[in-house]
N, CA, C and O atoms as a GROMACS GRO file, in nm:
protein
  416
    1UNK      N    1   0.609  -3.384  -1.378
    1UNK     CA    2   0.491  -3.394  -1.295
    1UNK      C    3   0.373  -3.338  -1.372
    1UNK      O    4   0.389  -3.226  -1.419
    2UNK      N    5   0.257  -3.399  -1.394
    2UNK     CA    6   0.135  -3.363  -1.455
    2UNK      C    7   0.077  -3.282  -1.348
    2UNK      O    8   0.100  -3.268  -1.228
    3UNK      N    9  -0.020  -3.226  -1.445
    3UNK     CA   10  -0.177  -3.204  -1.373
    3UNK      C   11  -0.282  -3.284  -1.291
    3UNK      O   12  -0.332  -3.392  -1.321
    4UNK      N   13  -0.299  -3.222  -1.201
    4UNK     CA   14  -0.419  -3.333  -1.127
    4UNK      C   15  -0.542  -3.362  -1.257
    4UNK      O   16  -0.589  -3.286  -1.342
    5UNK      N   17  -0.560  -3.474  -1.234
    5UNK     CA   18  -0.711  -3.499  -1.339
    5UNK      C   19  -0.807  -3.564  -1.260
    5UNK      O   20  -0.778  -3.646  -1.174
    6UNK      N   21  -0.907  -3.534  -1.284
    6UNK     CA   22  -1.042  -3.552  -1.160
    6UNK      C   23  -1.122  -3.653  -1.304
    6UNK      O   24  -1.089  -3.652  -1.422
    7UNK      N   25  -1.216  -3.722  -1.245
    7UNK     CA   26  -1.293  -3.780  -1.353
    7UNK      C   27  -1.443  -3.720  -1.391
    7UNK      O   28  -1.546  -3.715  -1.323
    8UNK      N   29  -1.420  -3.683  -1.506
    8UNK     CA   30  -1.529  -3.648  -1.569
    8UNK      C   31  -1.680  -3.697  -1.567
    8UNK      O   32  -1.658  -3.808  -1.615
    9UNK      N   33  -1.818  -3.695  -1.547
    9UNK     CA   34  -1.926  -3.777  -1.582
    9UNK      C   35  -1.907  -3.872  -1.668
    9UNK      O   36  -1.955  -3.983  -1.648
   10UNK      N   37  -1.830  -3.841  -1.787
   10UNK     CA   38  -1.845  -3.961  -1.883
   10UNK      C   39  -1.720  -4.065  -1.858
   10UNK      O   40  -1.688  -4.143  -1.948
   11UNK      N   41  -1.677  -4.064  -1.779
   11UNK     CA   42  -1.543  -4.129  -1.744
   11UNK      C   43  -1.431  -4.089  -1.806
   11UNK      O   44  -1.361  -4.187  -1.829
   12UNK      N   45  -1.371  -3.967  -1.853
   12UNK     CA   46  -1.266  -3.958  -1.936
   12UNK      C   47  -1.222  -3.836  -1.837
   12UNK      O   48  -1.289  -3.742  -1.795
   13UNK      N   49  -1.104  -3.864  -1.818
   13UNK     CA   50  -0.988  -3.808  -1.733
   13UNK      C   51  -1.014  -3.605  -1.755
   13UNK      O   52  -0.943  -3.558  -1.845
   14UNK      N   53  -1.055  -3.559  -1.721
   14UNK     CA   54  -0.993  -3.379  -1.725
   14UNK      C   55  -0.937  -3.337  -1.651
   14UNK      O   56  -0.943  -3.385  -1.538
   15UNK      N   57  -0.845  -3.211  -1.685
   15UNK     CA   58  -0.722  -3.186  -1.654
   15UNK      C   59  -0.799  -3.055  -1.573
   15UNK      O   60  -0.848  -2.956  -1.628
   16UNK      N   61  -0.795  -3.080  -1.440
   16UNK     CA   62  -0.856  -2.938  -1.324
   16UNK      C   63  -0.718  -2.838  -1.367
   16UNK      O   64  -0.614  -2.870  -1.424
   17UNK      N   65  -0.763  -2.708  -1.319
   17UNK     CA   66  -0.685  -2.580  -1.350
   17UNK      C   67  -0.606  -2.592  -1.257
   17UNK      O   68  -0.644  -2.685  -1.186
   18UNK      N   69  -0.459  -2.518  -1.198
   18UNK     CA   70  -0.417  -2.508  -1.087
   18UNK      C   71  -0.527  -2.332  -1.045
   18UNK      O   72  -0.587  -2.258  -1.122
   19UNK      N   73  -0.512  -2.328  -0.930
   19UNK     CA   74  -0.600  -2.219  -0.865
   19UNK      C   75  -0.471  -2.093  -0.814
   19UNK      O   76  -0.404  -2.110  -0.713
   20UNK      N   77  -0.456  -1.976  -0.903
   20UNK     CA   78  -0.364  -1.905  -0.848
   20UNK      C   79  -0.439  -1.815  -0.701
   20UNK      O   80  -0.546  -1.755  -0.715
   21UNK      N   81  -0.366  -1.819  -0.569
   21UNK     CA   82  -0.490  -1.708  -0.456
   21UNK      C   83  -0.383  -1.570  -0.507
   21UNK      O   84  -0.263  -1.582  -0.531
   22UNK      N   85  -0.445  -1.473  -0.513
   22UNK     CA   86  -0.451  -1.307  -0.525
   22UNK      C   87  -0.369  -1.279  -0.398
   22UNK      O   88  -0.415  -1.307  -0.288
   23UNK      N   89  -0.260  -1.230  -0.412
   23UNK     CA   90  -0.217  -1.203  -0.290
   23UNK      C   91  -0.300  -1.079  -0.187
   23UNK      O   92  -0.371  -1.004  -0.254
   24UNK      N   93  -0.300  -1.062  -0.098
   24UNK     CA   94  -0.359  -0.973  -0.022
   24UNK      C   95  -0.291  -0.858  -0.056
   24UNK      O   96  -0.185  -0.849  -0.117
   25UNK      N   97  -0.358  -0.777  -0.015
   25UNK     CA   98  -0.304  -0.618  -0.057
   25UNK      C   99  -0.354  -0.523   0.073
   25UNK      O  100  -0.455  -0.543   0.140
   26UNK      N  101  -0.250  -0.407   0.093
   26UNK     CA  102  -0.237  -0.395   0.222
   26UNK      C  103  -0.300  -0.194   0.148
   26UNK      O  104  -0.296  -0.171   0.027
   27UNK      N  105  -0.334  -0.120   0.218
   27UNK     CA  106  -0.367   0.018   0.252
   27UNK      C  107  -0.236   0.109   0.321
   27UNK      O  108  -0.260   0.116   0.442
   28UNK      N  109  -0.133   0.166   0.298
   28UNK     CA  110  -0.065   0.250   0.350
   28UNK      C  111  -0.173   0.357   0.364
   28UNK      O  112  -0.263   0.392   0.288
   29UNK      N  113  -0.131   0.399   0.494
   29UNK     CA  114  -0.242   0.498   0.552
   29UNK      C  115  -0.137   0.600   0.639
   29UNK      O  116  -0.066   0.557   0.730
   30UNK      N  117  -0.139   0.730   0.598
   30UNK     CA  118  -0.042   0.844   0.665
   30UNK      C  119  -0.094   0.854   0.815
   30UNK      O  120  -0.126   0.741   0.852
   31UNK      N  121  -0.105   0.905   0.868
   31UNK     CA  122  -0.123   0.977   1.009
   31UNK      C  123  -0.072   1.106   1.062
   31UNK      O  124   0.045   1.122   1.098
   32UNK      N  125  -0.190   1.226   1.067
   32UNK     CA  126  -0.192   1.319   1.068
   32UNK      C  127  -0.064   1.295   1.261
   32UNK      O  128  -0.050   1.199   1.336
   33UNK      N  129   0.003   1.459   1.261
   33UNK     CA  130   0.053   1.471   1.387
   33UNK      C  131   0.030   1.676   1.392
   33UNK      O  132  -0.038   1.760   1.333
   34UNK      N  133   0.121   1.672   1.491
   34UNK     CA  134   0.133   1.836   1.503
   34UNK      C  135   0.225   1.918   1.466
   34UNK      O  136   0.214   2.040   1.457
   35UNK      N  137   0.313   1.855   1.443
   35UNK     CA  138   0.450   1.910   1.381
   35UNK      C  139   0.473   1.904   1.271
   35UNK      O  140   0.518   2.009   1.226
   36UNK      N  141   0.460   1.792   1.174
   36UNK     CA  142   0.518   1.757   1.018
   36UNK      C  143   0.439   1.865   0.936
   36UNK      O  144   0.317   1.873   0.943
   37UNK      N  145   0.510   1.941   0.864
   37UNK     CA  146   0.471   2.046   0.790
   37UNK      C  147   0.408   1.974   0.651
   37UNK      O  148   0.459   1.882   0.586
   38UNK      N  149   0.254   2.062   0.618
   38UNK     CA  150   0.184   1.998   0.492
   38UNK      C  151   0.328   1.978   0.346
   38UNK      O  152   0.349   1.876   0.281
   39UNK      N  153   0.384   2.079   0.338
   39UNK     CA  154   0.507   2.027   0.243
   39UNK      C  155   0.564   1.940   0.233
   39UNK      O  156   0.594   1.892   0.123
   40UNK      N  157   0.612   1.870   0.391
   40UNK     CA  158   0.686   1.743   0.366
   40UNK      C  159   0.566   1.608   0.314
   40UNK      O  160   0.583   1.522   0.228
   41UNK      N  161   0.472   1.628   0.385
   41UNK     CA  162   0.375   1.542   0.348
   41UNK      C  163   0.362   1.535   0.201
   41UNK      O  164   0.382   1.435   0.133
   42UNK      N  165   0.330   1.645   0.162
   42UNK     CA  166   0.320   1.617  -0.024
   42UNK      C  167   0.445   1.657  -0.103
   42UNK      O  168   0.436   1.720  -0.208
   43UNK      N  169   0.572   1.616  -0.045
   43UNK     CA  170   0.724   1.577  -0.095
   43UNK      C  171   0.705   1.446  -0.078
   43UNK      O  172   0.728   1.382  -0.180
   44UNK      N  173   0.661   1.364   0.042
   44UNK     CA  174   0.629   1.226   0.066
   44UNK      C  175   0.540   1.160  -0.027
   44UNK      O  176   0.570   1.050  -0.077
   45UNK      N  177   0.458   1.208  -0.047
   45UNK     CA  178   0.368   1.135  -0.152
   45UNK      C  179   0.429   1.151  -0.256
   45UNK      O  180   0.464   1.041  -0.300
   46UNK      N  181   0.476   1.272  -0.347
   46UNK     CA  182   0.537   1.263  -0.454
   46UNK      C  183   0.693   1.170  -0.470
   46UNK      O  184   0.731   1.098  -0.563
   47UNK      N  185   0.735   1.193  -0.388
   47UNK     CA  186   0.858   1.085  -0.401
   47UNK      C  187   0.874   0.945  -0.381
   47UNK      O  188   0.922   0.854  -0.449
   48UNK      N  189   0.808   0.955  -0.240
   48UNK     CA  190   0.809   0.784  -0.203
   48UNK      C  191   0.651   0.734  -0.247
   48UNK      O  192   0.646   0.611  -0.256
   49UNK      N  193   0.505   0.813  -0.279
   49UNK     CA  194   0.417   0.712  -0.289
   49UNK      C  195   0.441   0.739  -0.494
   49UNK      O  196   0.400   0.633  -0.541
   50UNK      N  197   0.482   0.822  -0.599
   50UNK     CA  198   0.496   0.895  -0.674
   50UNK      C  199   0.364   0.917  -0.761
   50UNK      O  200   0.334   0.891  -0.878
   51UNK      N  201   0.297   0.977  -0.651
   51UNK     CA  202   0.158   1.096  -0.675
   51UNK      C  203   0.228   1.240  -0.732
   51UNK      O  204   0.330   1.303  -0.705
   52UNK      N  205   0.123   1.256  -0.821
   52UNK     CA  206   0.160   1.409  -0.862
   52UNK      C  207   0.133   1.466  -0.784
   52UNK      O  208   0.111   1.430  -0.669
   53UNK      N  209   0.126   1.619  -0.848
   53UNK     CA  210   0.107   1.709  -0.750
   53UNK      C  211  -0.034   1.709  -0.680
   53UNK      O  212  -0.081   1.652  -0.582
   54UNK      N  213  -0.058   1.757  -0.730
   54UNK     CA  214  -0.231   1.714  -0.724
   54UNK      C  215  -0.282   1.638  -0.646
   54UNK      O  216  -0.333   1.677  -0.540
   55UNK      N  217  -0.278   1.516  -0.683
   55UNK     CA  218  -0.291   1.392  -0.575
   55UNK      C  219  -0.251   1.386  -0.459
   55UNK      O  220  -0.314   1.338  -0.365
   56UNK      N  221  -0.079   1.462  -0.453
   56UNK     CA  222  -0.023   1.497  -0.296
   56UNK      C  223  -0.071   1.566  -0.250
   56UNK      O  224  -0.047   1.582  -0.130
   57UNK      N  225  -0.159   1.644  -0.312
   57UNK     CA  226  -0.209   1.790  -0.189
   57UNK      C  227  -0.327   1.729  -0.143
   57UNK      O  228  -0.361   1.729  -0.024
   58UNK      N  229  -0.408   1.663  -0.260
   58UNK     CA  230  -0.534   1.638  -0.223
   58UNK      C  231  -0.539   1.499  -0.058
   58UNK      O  232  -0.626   1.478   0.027
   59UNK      N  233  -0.434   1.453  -0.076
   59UNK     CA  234  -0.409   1.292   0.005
   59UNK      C  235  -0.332   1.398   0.174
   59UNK      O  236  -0.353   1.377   0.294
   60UNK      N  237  -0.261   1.485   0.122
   60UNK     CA  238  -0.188   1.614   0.221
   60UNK      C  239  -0.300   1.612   0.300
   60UNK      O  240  -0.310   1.549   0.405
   61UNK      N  241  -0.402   1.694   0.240
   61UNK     CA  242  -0.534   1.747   0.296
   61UNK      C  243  -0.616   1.655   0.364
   61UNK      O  244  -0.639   1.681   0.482
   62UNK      N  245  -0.679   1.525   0.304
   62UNK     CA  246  -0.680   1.468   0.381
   62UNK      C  247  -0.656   1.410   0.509
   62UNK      O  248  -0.745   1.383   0.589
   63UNK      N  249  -0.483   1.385   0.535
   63UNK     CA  250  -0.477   1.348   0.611
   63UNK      C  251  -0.492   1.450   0.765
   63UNK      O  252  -0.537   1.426   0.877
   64UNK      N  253  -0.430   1.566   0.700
   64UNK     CA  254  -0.443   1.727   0.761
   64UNK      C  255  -0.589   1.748   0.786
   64UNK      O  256  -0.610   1.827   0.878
   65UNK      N  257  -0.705   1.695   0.723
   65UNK     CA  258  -0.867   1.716   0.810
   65UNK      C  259  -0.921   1.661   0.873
   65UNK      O  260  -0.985   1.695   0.972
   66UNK      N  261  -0.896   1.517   0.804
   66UNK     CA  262  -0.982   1.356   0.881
   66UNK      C  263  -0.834   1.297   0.976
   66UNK      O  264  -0.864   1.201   1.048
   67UNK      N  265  -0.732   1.326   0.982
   67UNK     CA  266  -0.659   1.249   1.066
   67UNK      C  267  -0.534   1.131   1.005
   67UNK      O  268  -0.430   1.083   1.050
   68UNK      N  269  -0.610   1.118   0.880
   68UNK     CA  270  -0.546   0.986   0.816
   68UNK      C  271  -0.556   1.050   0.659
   68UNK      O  272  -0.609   1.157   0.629
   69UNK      N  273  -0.484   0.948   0.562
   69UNK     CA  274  -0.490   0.934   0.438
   69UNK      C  275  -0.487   0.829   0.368
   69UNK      O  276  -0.369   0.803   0.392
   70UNK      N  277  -0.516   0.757   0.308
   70UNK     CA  278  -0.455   0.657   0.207
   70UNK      C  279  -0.342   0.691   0.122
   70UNK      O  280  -0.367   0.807   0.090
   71UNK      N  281  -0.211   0.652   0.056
   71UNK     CA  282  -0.138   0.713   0.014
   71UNK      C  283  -0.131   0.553  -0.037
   71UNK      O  284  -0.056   0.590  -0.127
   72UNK      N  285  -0.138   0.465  -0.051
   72UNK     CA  286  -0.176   0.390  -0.183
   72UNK      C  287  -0.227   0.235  -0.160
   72UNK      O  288  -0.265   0.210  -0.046
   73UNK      N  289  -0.230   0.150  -0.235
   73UNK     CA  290  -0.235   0.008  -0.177
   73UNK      C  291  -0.163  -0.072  -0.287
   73UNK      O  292  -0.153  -0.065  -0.410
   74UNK      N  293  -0.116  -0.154  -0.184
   74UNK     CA  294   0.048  -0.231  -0.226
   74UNK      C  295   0.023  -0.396  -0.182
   74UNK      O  296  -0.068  -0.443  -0.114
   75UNK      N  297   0.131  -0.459  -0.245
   75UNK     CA  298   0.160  -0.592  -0.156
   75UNK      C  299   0.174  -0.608  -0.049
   75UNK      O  300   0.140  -0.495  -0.015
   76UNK      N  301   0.205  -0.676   0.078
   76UNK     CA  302   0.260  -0.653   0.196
   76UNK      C  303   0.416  -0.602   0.192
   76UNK      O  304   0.458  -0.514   0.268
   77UNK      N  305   0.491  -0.665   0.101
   77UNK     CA  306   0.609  -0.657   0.095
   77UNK      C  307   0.661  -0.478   0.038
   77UNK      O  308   0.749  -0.407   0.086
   78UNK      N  309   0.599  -0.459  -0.040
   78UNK     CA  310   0.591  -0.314  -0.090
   78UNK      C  311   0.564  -0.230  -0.012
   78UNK      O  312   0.635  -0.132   0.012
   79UNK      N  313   0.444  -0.260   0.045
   79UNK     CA  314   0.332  -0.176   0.146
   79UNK      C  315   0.483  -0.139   0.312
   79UNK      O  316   0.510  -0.032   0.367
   80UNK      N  317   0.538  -0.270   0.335
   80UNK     CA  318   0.641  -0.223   0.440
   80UNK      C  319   0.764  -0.151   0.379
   80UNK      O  320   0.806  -0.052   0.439
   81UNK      N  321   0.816  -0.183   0.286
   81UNK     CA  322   0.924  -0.072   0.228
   81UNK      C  323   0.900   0.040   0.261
   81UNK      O  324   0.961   0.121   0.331
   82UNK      N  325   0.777   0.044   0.187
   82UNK     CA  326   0.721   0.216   0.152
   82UNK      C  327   0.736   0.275   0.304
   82UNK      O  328   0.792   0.382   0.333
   83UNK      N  329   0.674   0.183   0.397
   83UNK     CA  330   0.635   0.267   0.524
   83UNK      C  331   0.807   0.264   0.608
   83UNK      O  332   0.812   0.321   0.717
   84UNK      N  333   0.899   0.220   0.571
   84UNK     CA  334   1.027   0.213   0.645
   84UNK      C  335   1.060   0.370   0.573
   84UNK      O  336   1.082   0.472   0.638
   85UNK      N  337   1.056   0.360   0.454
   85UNK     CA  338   1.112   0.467   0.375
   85UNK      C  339   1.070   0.589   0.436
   85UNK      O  340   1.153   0.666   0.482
   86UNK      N  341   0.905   0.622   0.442
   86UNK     CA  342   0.843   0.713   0.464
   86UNK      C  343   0.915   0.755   0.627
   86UNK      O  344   0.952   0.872   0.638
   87UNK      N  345   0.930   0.687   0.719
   87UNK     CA  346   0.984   0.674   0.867
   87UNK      C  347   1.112   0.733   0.876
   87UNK      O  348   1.146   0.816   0.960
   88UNK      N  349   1.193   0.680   0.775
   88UNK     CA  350   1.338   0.737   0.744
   88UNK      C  351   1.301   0.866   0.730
   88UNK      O  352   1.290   0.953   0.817
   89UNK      N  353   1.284   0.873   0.619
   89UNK     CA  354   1.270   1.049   0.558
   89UNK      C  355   1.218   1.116   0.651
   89UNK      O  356   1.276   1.216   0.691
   90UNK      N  357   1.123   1.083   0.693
   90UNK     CA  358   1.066   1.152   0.836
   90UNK      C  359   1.147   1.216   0.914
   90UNK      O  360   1.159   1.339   0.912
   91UNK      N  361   1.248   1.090   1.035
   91UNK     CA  362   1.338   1.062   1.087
   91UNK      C  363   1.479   1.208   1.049
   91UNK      O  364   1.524   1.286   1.134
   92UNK      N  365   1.504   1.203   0.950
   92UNK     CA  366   1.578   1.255   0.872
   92UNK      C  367   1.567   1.402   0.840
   92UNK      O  368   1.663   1.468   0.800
   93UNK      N  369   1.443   1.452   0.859
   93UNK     CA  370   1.402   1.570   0.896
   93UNK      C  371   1.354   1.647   0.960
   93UNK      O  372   1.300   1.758   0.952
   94UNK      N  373   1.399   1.517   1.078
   94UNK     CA  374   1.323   1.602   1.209
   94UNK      C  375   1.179   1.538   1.248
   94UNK      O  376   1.141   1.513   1.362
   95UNK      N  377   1.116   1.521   1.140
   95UNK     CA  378   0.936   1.498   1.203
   95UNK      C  379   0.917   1.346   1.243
   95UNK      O  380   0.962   1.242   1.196
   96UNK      N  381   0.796   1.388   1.392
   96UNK     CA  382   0.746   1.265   1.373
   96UNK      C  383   0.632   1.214   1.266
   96UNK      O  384   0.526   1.173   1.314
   97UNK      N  385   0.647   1.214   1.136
   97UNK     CA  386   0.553   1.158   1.052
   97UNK      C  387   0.555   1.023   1.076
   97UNK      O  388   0.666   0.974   1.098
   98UNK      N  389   0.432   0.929   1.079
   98UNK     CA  390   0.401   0.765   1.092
   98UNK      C  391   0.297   0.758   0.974
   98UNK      O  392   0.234   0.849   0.920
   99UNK      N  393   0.298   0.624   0.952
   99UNK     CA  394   0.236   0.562   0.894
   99UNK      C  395   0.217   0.436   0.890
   99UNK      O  396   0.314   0.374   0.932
  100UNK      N  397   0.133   0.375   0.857
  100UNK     CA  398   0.098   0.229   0.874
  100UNK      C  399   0.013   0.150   0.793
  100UNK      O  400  -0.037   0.199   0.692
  101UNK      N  401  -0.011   0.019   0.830
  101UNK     CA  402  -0.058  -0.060   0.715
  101UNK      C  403  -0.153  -0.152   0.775
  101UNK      O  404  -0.138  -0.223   0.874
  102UNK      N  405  -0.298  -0.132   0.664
  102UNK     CA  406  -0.398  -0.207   0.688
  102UNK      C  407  -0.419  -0.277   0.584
  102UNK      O  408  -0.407  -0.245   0.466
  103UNK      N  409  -0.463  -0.408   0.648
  103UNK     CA  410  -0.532  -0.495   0.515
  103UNK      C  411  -0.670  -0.455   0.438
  103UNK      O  412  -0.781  -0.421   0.478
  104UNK      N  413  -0.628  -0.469   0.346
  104UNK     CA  414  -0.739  -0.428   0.206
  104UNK      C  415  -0.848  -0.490   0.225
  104UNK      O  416  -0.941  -0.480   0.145
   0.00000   0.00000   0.00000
């Protein structure tokens, strides 16, 4: 199977590009609660988003002042792993930690 070819001004056949679309990319976003201790939060980022330290406290804090965090941006397909994972571990230690996913 060829390329589509469109006709040129001068009449000679060119070969159009195929057009790849960018897949969408999604925002994992933490959500502050009352219970989940700032530690597990930046064990969460370091393990499941793998932010250093640094980055976990700073994204910790965040979510611990304004309510929310970004903790990274992914595919859709990535972006839901991450947030099953994050739910488990949660789950798994007791907290209600959530998180969720917005489009980019």
């Amino acid at each position: 199977m060829g390329k589509p070819r469109t006709q040129h001004e001068s009449g000679t056949a060119v070969a159009e590009k195929p057009r790849t679309k960018t897949p969408k990319q999604y925002k994992v976003i933490l959500l502050n609660d009352d219970y989940t201790t700032m530690e597990f939060v930046v064990y969460i980022m370091e393990t499941v988003f793998m932010k250093t330290p640094a980055e976990a406290i700073q994204i910790m804090l965040q979510v611990h002042k304004n309510g929310r965090g970004v903790a990274g941006i992914f595919s859709k397909q990535i972006a839901e792993a991450k947030i099953d994972r994050v739910h488990s571990e949660a789950r798994k230690e007791g907290f209600p930690l959530k998180c969720v996913m917005e489009e980019e």
